[in-house]
ROPALUM-84235 format. One record per residue: residue number from 1; residue in three letters; z, x, y of N, C-alpha, C, CB in turn. Coordinates in nm, 2 decimals. Atoms other than C-alpha are relative to their C-alpha. Glycine has a CB too. Layout:
N
tiza | lumdren | n.zz | n.xx | n.yy | ca.zz | ca.xx | ca.yy | c.zz | c.xx | c.yy | cb.zz | cb.xx | cb.yy
NUM | ala | Z | X | Y | Z | X | Y | Z | X | Y | Z | X | Y
...
% end
This chain:
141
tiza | lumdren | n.zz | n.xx | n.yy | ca.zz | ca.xx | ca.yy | c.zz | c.xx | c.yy | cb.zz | cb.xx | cb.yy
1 | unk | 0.11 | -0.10 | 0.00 | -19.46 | -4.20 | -1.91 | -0.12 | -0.06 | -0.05 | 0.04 | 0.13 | -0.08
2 | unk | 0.15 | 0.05 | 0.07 | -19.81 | -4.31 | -1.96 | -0.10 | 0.08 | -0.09 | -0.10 | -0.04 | 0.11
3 | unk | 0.08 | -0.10 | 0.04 | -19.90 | -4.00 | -2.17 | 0.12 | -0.06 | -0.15 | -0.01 | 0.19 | 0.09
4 | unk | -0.08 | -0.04 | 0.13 | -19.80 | -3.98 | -2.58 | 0.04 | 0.14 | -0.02 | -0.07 | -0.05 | -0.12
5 | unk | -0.06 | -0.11 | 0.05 | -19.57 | -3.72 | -2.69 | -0.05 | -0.02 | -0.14 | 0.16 | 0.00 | 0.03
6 | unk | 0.03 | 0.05 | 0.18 | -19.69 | -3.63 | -3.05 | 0.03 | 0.19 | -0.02 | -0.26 | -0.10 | -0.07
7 | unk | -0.06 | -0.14 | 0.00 | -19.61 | -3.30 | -3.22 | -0.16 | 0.08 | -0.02 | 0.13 | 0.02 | -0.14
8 | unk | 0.12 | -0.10 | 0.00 | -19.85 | -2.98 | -3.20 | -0.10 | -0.01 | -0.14 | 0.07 | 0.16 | 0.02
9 | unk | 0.06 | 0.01 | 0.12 | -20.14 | -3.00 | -3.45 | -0.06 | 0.11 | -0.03 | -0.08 | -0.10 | -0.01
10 | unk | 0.04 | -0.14 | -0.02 | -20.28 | -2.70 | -3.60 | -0.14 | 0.01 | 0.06 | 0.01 | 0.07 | -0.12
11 | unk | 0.18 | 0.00 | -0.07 | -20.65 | -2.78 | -3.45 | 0.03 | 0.03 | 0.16 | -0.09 | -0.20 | -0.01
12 | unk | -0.07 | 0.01 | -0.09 | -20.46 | -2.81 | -3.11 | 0.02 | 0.16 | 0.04 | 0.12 | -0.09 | -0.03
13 | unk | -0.05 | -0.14 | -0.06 | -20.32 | -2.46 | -3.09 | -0.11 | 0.07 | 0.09 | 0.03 | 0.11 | -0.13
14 | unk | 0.06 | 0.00 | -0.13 | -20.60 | -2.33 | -2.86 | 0.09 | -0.03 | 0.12 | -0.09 | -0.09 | 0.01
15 | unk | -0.01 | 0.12 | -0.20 | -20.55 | -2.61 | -2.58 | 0.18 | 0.06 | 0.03 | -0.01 | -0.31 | -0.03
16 | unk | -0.15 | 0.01 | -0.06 | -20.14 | -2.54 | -2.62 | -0.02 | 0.18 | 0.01 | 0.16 | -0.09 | -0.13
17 | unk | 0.01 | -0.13 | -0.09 | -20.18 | -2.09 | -2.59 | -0.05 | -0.02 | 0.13 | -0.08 | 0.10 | -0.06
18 | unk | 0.03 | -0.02 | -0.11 | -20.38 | -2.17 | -2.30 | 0.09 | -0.08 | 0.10 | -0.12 | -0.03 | 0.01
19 | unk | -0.12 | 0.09 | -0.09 | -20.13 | -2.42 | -2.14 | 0.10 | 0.13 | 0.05 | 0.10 | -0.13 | -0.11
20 | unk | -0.11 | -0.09 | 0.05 | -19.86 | -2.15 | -2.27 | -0.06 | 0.15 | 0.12 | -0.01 | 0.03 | -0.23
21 | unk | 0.07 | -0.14 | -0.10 | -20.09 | -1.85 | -2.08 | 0.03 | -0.02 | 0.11 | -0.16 | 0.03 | 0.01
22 | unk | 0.03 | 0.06 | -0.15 | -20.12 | -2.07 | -1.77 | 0.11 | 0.01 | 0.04 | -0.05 | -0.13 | 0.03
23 | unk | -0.16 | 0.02 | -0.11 | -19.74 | -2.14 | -1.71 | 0.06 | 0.12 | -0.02 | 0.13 | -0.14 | -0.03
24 | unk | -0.09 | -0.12 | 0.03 | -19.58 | -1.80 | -1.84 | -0.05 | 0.16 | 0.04 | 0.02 | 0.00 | -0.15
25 | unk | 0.12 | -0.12 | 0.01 | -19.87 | -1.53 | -1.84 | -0.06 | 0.02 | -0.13 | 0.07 | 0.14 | 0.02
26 | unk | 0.01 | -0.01 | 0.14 | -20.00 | -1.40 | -2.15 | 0.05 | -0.02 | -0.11 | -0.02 | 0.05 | -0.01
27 | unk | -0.12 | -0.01 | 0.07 | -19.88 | -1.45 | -2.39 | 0.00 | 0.06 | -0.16 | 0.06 | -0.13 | 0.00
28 | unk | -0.02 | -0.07 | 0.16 | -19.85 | -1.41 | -2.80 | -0.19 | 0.02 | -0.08 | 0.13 | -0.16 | -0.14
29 | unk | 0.09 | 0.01 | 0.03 | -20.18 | -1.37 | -2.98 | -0.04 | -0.09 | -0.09 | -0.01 | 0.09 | -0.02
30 | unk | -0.01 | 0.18 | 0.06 | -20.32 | -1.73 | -3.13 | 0.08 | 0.05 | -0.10 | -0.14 | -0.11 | -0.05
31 | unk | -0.04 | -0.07 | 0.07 | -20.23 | -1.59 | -3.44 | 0.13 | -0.03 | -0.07 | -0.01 | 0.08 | 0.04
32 | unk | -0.10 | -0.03 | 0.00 | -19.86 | -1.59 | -3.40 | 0.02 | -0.17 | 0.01 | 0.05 | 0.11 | 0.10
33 | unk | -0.03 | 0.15 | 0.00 | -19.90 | -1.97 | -3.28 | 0.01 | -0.08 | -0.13 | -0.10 | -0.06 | 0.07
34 | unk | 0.04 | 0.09 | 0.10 | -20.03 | -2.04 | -3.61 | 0.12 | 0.02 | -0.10 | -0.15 | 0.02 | -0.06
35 | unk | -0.12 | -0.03 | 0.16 | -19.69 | -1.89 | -3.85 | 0.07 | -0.12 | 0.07 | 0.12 | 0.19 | -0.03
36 | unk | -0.09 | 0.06 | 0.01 | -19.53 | -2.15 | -3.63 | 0.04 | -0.14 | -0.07 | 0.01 | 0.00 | 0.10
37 | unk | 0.00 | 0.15 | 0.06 | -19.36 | -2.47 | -3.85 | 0.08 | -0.07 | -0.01 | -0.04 | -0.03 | -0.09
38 | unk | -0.07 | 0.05 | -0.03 | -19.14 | -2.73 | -3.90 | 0.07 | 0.05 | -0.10 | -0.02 | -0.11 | 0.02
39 | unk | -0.08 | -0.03 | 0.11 | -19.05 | -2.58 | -4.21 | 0.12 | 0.12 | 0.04 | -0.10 | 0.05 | -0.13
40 | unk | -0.07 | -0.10 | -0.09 | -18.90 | -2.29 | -3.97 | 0.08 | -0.04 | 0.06 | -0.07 | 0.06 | 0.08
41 | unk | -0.09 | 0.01 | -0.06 | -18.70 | -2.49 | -3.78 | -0.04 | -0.05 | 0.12 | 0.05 | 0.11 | -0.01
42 | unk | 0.08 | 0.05 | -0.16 | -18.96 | -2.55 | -3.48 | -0.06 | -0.12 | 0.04 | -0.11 | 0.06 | 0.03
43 | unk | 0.09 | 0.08 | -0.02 | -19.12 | -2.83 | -3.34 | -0.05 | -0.03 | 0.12 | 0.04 | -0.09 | -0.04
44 | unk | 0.05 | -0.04 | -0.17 | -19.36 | -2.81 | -3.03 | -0.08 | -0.17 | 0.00 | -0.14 | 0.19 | 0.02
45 | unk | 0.06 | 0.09 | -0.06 | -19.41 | -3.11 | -2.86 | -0.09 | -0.03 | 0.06 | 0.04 | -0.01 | 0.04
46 | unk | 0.10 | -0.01 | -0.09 | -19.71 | -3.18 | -2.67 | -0.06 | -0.16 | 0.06 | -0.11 | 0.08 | -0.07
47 | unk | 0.06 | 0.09 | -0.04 | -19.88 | -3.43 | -2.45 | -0.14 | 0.04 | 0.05 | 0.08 | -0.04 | 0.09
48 | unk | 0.12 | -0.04 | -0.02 | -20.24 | -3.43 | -2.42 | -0.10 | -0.11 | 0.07 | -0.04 | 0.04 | -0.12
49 | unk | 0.04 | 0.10 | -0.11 | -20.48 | -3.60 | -2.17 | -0.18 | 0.02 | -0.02 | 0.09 | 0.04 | 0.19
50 | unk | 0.12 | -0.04 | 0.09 | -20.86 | -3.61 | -2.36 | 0.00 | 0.10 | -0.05 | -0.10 | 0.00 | 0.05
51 | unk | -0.03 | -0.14 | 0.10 | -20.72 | -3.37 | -2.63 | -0.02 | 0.12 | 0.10 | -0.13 | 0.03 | -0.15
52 | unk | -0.05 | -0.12 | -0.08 | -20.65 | -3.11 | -2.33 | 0.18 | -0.01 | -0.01 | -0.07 | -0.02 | 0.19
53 | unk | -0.07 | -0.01 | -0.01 | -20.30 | -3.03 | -2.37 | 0.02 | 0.04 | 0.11 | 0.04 | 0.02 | -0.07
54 | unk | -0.03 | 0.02 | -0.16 | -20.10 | -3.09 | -2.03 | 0.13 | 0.03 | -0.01 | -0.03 | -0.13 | 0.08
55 | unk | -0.15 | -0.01 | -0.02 | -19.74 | -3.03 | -2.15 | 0.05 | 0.01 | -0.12 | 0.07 | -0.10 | 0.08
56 | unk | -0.05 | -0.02 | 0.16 | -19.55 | -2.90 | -2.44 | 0.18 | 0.02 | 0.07 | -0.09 | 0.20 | -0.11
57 | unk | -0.11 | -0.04 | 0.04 | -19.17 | -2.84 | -2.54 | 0.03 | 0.01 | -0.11 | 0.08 | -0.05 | 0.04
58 | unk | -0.03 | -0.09 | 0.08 | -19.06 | -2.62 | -2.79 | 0.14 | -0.06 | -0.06 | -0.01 | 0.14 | 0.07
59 | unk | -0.13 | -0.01 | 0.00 | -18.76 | -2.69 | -2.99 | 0.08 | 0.05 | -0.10 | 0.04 | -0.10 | 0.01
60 | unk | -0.05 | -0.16 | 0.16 | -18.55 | -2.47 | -3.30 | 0.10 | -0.06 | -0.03 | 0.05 | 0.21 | 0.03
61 | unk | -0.18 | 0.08 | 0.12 | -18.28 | -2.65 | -3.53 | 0.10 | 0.08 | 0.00 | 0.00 | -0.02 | -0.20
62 | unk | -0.09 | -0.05 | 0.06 | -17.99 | -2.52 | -3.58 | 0.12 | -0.08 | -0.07 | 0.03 | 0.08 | 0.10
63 | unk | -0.08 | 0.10 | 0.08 | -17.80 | -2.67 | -3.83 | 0.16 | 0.00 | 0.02 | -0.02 | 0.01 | -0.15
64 | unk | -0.15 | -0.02 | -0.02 | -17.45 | -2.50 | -3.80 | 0.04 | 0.12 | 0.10 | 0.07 | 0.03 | -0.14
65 | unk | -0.05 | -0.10 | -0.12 | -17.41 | -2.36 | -3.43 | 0.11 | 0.06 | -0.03 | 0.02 | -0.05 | 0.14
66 | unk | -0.07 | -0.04 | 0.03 | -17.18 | -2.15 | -3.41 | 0.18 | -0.01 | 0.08 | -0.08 | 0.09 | 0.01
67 | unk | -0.09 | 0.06 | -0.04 | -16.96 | -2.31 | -3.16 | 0.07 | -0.10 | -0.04 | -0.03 | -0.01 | 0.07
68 | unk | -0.09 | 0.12 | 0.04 | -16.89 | -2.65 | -3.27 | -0.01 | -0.03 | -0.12 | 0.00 | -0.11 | 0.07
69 | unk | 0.01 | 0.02 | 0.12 | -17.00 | -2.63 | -3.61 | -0.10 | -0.16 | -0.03 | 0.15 | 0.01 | -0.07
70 | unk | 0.04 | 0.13 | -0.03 | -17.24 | -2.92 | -3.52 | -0.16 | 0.05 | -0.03 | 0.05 | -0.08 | 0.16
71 | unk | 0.09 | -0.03 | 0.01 | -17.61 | -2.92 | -3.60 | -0.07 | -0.04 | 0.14 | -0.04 | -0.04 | -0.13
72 | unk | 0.08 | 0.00 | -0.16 | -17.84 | -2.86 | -3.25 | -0.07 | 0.08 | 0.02 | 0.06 | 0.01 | 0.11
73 | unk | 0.16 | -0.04 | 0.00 | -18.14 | -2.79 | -3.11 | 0.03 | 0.09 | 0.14 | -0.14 | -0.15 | 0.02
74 | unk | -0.04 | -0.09 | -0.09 | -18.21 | -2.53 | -2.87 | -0.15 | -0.02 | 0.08 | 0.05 | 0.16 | -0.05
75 | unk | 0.13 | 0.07 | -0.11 | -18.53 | -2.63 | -2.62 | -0.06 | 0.14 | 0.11 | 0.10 | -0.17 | 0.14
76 | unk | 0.08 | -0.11 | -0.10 | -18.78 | -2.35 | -2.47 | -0.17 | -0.02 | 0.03 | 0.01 | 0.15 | -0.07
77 | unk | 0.08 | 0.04 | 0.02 | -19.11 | -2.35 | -2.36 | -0.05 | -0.14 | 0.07 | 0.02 | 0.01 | -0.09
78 | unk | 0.07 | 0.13 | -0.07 | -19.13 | -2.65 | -2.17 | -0.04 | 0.05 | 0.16 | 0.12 | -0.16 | 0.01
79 | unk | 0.06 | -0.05 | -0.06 | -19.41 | -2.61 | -1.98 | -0.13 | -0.15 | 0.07 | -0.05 | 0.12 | -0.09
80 | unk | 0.19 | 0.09 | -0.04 | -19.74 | -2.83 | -1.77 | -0.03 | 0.07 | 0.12 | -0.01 | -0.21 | 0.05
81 | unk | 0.15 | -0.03 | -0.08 | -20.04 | -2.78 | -1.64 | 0.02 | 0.03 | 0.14 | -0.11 | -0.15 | 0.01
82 | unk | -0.02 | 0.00 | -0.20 | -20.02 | -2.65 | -1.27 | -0.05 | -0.12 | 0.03 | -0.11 | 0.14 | 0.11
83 | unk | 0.09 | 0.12 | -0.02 | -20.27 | -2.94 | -1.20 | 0.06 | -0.11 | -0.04 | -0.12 | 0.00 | -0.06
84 | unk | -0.03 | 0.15 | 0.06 | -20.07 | -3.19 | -1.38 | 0.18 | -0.05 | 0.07 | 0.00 | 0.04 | -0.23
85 | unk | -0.13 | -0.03 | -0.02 | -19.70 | -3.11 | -1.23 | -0.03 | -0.14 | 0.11 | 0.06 | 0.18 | 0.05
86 | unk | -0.06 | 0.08 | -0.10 | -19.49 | -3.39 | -1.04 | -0.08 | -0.17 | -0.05 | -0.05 | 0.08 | 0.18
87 | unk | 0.05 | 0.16 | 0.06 | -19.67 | -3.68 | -1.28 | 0.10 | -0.05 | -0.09 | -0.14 | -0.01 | -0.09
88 | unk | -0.09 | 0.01 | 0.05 | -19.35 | -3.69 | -1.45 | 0.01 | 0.07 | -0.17 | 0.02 | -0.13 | 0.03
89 | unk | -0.01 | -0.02 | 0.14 | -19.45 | -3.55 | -1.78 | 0.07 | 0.07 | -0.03 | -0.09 | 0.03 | -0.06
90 | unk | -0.09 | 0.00 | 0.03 | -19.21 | -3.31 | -1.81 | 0.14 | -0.09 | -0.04 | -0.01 | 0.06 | 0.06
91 | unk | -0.11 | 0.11 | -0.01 | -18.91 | -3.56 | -1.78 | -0.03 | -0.11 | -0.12 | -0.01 | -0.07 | 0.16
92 | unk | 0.03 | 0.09 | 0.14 | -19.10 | -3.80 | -2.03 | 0.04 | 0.09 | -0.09 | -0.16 | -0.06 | -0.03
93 | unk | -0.03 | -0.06 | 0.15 | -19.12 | -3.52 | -2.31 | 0.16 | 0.05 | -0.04 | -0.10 | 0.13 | 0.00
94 | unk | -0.10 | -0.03 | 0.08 | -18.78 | -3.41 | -2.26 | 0.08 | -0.12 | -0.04 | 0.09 | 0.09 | 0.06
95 | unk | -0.02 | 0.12 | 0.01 | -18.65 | -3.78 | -2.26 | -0.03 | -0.04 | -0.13 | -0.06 | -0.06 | 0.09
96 | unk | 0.07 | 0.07 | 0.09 | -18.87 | -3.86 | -2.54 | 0.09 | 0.11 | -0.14 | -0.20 | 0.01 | 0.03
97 | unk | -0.09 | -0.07 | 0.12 | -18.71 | -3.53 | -2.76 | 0.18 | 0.01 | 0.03 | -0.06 | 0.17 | -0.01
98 | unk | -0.16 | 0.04 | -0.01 | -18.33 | -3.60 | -2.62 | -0.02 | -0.13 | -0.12 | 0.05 | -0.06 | 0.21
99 | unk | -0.05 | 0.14 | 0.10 | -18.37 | -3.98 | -2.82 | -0.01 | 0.04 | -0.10 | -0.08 | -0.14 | -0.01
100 | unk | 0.02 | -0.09 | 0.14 | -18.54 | -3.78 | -3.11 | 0.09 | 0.08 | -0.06 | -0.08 | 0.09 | 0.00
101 | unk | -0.13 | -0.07 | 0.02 | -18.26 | -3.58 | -3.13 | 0.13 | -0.07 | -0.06 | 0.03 | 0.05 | 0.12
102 | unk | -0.09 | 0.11 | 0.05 | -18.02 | -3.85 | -3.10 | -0.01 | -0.03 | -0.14 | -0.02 | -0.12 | 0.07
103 | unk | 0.03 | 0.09 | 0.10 | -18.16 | -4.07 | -3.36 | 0.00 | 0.09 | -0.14 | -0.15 | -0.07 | 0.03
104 | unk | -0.01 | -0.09 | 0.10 | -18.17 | -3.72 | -3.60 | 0.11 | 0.05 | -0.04 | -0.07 | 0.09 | 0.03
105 | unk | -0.17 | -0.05 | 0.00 | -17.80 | -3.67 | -3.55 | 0.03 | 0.13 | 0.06 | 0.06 | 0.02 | -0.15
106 | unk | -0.05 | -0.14 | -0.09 | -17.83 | -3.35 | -3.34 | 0.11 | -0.05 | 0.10 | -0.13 | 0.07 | 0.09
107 | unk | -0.13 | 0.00 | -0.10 | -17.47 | -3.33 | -3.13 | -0.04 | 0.07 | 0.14 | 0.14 | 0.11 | -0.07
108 | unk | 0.03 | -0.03 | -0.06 | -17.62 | -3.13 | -2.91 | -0.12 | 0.07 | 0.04 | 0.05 | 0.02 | -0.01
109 | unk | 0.10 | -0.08 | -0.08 | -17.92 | -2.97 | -2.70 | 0.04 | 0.16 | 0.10 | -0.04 | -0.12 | 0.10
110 | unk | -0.01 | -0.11 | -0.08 | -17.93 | -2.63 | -2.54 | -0.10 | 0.04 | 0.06 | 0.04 | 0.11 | -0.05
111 | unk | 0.14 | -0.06 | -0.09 | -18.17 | -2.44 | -2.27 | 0.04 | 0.10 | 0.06 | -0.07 | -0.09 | 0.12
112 | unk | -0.07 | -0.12 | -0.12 | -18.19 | -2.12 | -2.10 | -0.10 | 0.00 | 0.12 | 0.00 | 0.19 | -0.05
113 | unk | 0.08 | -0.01 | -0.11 | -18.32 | -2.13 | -1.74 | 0.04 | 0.09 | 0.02 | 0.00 | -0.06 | 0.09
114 | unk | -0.05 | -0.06 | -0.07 | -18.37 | -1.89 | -1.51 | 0.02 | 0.03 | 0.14 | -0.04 | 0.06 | -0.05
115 | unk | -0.09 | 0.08 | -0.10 | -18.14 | -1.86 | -1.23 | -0.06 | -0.06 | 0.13 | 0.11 | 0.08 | 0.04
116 | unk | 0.04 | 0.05 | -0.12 | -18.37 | -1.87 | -0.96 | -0.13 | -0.12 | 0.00 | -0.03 | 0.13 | 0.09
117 | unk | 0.11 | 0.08 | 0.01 | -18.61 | -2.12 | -1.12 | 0.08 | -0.17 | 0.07 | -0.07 | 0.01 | -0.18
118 | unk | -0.02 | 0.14 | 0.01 | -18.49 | -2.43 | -0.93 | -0.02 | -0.13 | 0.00 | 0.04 | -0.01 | 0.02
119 | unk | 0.10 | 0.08 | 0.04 | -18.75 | -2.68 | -0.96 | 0.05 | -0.02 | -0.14 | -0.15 | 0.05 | 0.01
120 | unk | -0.02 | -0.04 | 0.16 | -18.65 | -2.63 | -1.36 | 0.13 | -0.10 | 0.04 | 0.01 | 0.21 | -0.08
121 | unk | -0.14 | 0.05 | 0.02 | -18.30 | -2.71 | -1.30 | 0.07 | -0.14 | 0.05 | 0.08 | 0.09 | 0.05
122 | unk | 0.03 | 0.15 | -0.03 | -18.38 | -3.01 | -1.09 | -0.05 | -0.10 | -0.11 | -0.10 | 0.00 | 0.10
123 | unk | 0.02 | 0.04 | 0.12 | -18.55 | -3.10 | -1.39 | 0.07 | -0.04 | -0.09 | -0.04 | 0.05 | -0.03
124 | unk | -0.06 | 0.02 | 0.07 | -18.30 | -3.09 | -1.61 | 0.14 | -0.05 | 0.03 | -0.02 | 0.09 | -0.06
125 | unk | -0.09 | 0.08 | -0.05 | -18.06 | -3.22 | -1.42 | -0.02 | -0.14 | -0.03 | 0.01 | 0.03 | 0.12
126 | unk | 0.07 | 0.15 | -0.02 | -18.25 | -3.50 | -1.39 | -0.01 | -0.06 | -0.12 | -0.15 | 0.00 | 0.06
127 | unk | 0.02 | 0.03 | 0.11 | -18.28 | -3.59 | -1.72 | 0.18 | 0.01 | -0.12 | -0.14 | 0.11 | -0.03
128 | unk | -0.13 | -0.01 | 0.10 | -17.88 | -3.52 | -1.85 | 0.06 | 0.10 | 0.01 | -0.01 | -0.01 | -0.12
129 | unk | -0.04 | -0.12 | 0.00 | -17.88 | -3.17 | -1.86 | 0.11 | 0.05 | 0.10 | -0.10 | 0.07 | 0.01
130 | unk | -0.12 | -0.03 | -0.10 | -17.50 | -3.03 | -1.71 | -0.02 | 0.18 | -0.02 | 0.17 | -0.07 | -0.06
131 | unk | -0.03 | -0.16 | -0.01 | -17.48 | -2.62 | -1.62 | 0.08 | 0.01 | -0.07 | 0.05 | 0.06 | 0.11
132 | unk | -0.16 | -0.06 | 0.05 | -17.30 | -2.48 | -1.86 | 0.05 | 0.16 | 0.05 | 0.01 | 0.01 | -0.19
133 | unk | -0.07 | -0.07 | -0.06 | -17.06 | -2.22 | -1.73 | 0.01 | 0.12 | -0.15 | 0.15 | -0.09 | 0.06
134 | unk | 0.05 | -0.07 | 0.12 | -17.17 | -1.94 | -1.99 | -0.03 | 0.13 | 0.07 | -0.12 | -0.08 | -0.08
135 | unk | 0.08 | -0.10 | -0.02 | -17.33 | -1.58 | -1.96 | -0.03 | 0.02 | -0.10 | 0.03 | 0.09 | 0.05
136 | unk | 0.06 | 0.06 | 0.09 | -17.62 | -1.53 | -2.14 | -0.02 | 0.20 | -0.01 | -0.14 | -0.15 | 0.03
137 | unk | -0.03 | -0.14 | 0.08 | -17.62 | -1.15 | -2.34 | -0.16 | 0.04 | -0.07 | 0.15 | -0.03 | -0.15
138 | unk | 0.17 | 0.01 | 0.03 | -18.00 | -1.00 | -2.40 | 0.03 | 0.12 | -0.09 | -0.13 | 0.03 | 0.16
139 | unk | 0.05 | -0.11 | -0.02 | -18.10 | -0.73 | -2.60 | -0.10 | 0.00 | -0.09 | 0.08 | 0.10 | 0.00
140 | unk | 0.12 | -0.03 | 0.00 | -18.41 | -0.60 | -2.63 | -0.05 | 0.13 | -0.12 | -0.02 | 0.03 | 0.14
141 | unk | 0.00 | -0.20 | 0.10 | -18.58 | -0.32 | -2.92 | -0.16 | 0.01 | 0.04 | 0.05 | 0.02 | -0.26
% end
């Protein structure tokens, strides 16, 4: 990837809501961007192309899943630029936070797509990601 992955800065938050607006809809109020931290558990990825952010991924620790008792990250949020899609930057950033992961001792990665997004799942195929054979349980207040 010819872009640097570096993590979100708080000057940054702008350029990444509007990214975040562009690929989802509206979304949280800046505001909300700003309680986010590492000390929480988060860490938002971003790639930026003359301090315009062009691509983020989102990711949330979890130290003792509940399945394998293993510490792992759970990945949302990955998002780019309409204008920027099919330059591979997705694929770099998740690539770039799969080794990060590795090298941190996370066992595992998780994602939730949705089913009919499959551009996404090509994606993550592409990069490691296997279907897991799951159903995913919502609720809402």
């Amino acid at each position: 990837m010819k872009y640097t992955v570096e993590i979100l800065q708080k000057k940054d938050i702008p350029s990444y809501k509007s990214l975040i607006d562009e690929c989802f809809g509206d979304s949280n109020d800046i505001e909300k961007y700003y309680a986010y931290s590492e000390e929480k558990g988060y860490k938002i990825f971003v790639v930026k192309d003359n301090n315009e952010i062009i691509g983020s991924v989102t990711q949330y620790a979890v130290e003792l899943f509940t399945f394998d008792f293993q510490p792992c990250l759970i990945l949302f949020n990955v998002a780019v630029r309409q204008n920027r899609r099919r330059e591979n930057i997705a694929s770099g950033m998740l690539k770039y936070v799969i080794e990060q992961a590795k090298a941190e001792g996370y066992k595992s990665i998780s994602l939730t797509c949705l089913g009919d997004a499959y551009p996404a799942h090509k994606l993550y195929e592409s990069v490691g990601f296997v279907r897991a054979d799951s159903v995913k349980y919502n609720m809402y207040f």
